[in-house]
C-alpha angles and dihedrals in degrees: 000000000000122000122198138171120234113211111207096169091209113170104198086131117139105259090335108143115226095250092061092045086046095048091042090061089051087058092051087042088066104035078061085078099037079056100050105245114159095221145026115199110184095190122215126267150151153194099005144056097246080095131336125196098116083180128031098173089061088048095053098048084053085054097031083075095040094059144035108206136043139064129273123215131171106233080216142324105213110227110200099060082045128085110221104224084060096049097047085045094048099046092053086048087053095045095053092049098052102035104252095311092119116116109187108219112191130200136176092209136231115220114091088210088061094058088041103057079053096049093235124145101235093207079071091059105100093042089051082050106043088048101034088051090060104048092040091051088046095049099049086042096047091024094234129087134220141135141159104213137146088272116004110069097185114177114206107279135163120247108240119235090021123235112254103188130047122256085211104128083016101089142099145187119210100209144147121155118080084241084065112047104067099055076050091055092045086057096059085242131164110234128234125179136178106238103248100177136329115344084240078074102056096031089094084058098042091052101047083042091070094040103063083046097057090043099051095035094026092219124074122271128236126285111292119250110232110196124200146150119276131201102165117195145162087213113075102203101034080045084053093042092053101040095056093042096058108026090053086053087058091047099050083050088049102053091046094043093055088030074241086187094052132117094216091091090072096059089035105094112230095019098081091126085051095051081046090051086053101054093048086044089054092043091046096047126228089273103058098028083058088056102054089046085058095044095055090045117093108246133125124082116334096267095043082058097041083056101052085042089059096041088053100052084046094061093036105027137220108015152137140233139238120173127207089216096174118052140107097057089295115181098252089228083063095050094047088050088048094048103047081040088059093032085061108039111024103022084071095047090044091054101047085059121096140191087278108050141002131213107045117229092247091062086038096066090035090068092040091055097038 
């Protein structure tokens, strides 16, 4: 199994300026490979500082010549406030610089300011996406770039440089939503997804997930990415402290950031689950609604967090994992301790699963004896 690092960039740190935060999450990003993760995914985000890496690309090329290693995906790059032509230009120039380590995650994106500030009608957004995906996955396939949509008029031009390995198996969709898995599915994709609540949740997604993509490739797709946020420590309660103080920060971030409790989501085309989320959100509460997103986050001691891993994968299958492990506002010297902690004790456990069983019999008869 496959173990990656989601970078959010989130500065609700007490009077820390955005260049230290900025340059803070640098310092984790590269710790990721000291401490042997497989992957590192800066998402995309602007104008606020619910999250801010307006351009990942641009951040893993930064860390493309700082390590040596691990894998670099875009978590994601989000399609519609991005012209084609740039993002297929600016992956080959990533993969080259980093020797074919890049992984090129898409979105189609959530939060109405966002669109705005780009003055992009977000009703628009699943067409942009659906039509920007495919001329972007051709180019950096045939190394040239064209299309005649609705809103990207793309005469026939070369990539330069031009890509030199295929992107096929290296490619990921960013959805949620049931409106989103199956362009994911159409595009051969590998989905990832951020753990909202239970996997009982998100197993009607997953499956139909796999099953668009059997009947339109007529083979199975790759393991699913499960994303969620990680506080890894020895000690239960301070583990549990930390864990609520800070995921619940994030959440509260989250819901004002997508406006998560609008209505806007029921006149906005493509976005009809959401307008479903924010009625039950309204009807929950943000109280209640925060604690269900902390309780179907990993955190807790290490083996707390290795046995809702394994009862995840048993509701959705085969799957990896990738761990926001800095936000909330989180001391850096407390996400470096939870990271090394989980690096030690759950990354090898991980590892020894495969697609078949989880726990191995070693760490079985550890915790027995322990």
């Amino acid at each position: 199994m496959d173990v990656g690092v989601e970078l959010v960039f989130q500065n609700v740190h007490e009077s820390m300026s955005d260049e230290v935060m900025f340059r803070n999450e640098c310092k984790v990003a590269e710790l990721c490979e000291e401490l042997g993760f497989d992957s590192v995914w800066p998402v995309e985000h602007h104008f606020r500082e619910y999250a801010m890496c307006p351009d990942n690309t641009q951040f893993l090329s930064w860390l493309a010549g700082r390590t040596n290693r691990i894998k670099l995906g875009t978590g994601a790059v989000i399609l519609p406030w991005n012209e084609p032509l740039r993002v297929a230009e600016k992956l080959v120039v990533l993969d080259h610089l980093s020797d074919g380590r890049a992984l090129f995650g898409m979105g189609r994106g959530l939060s109405r300011r966002e669109y705005a500030g780009f003055g992009i009608d977000m009703s628009e957004a699943r067409e942009r996406f659906d039509e920007s995906a495919k001329m972007i996955l051709a180019a950096l396939e045939n190394g040239y770039i064209e299309g005649d949509g609705r809103y990207y008029k793309q005469p026939r031009i070369d990539i330069r440089p031009r890509p030199s390995r295929s992107f096929k198996g290296r490619t990921y969709g960013v959805a949620v939503s049931a409106e989103s898995v199956g362009s994911v599915a159409d595009l051969g994709a590998r989905l990832m997804f951020f753990a909202q609540y239970e996997a009982e949740k998100h197993k009607p997604a997953v499956d139909e997930y796999r099953r668009l993509y059997r009947e339109r490739h007529q083979t199975a797709p790759g393991p699913i990415v499960n994303v969620g946020f990680m506080y890894c420590d020895d000690d239960p309660g301070r583990a549990q402290e930390n864990a609520r103080r800070y995921i619940t920060r994030y959440f509260h971030e989250l819901v004002y950031h997508y406006d998560m409790m609008g209505a806007h989501f029921a006149g906005t085309s493509g976005y009809k689950s959401y307008a479903q989320a924010a009625e039950m959100l309204r009807a929950a509460g943000m109280e209640a609604a925060g604690e269900a997103f902390v309780n179907a986050q990993d955190w807790g001691t290490p083996n707390r967090i290795l046995e809702r891993i394994e009862r995840r994968r048993a509701v959705l299958g085969d799957m990896e994992v990738s761990v926001v492990t800095s936000y909330g506002g989180m001391p850096y010297a407390d996400v470096e301790r939870s990271m090394r902690l989980f690096s030690e004790k759950v990354m090898p456990e991980l590892r020894s699963w495969d697609a078949s069983r989880g726990y191995s019999e070693s760490h079985r008869e550890a915790v027995a004896q322990a």
